[in-house]
C-alpha positions, -999 to 999 in steps of 0.1 A, spaced: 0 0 0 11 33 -14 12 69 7 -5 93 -14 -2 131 -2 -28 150 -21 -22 191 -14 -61 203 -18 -93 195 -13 -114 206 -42 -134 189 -70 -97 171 -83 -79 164 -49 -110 148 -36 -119 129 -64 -83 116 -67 -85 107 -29 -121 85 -34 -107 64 -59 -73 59 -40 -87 57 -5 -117 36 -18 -89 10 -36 -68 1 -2 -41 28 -6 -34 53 24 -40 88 18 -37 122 34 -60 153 18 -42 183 31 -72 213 25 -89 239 47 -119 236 27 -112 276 12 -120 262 -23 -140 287 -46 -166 257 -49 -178 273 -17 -190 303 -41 -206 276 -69 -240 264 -81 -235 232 -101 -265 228 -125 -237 212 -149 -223 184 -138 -240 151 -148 -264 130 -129 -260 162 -107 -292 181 -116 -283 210 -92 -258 212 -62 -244 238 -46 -201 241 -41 -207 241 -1 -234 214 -7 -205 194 -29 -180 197 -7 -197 183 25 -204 153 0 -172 148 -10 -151 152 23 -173 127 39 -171 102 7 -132 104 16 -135 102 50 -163 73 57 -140 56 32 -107 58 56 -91 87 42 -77 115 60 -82 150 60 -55 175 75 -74 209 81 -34 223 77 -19 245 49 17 232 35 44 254 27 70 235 14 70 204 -6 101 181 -17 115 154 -33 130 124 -12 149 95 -19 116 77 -11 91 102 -27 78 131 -11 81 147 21 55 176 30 59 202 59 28 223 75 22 256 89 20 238 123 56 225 119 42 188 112 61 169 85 44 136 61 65 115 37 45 99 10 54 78 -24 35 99 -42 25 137 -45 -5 154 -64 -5 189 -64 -46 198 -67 -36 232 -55 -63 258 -77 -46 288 -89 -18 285 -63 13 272 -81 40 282 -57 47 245 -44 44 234 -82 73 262 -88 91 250 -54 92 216 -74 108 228 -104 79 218 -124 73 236 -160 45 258 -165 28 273 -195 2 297 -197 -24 271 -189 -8 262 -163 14 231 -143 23 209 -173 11 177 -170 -3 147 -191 -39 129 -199 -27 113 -165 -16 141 -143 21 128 -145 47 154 -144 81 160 -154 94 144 -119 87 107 -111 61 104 -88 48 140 -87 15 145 -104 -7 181 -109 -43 178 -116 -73 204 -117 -72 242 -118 -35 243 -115 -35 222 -147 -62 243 -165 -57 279 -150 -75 298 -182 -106 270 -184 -120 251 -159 -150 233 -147 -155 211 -118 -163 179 -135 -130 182 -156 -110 189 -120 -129 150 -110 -122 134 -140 -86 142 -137 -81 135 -102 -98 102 -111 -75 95 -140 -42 105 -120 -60 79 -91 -60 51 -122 -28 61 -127 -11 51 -95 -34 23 -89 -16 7 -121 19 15 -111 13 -1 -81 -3 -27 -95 23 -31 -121 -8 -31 -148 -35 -15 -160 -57 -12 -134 -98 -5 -138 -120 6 -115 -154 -8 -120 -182 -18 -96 -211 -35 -108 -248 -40 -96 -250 -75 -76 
């Protein structure tokens, strides 16, 4: 089992930590819940017919949660590589080490930048898959997107980056399907 550090708790950092947290790995949400969803009315993402952000992030952090994910209510400000992975430190002085690192940090791109990580003027580049230029390190949502954005994109590539590091640890494709018994 993978350790999965996921730096914000919108749409794509909590979608990313569902999928993760709901296939066995272990995975810290670092967020204070300050996401602009708080300001959104959803009337466009499907089977949603209408949702408010607030509304959709109550959903969402207990969908992690109830699954055995955690939740720090703790900004970082400073992330880095290790010999292992990751290592993440917080405003309280705390300190996490992780395989993996997604960066679902909105418009904020300082930790991305802190990372080396090339940016364009849409933003961290990543691929289809949220994987980054460094091993390990993946960027998904807004910071991805920063001149087009949606909150059903953000999921979808939080979900996709989730796929993603369920296969490397797999060492195959891995699919994530349920089906009605």
């Amino acid at each position: 089992m993978a350790d999965v550090l996921i730096i914000g708790d919108g749409p794509a950092g909590l979608s990313a930590a569902l999928f993760l947290t709901k296939n066995g790995q272990n995975v810290t949400v670092f967020g204070q819940d300050g996401t602009p969803m708080h300001k959104a009315m959803l009337y466009n993402y499907l089977g949603i017919p209408e949702i408010t952000g607030s509304e959709f992030q109550r959903v969402g952090r207990a969908q992690v949660q109830n699954l055995g994910g955690k939740i720090e209510d703790v900004e970082v400000t400073n992330a880095e590589k290790t010999d292992g992975g990751f290592a993440v430190t917080t405003a309280d002085g705390g300190r996490r080490e992780g395989k993996y690192l997604i960066l679902a940090t909105g418009t904020n791109t300082k930790l991305a930048e802190d990372l080396s990580l090339a940016k364009e003027n849409k933003g961290i580049v990543a691929d289809g898959d949220g994987r980054t230029s460094v091993e390990g390190l993946f960027a998904v949502g807004w910071n991805t997107r920063l001149i087009r954005t949606q909150a059903i994109i953000s999921a979808g590539q939080g979900a996709a980056t989730a796929l993603e590091i369920l296969s490397l640890e797999a060492g195959e494709d891995f699919h994530d399907f349920d089906v009605v018994e």
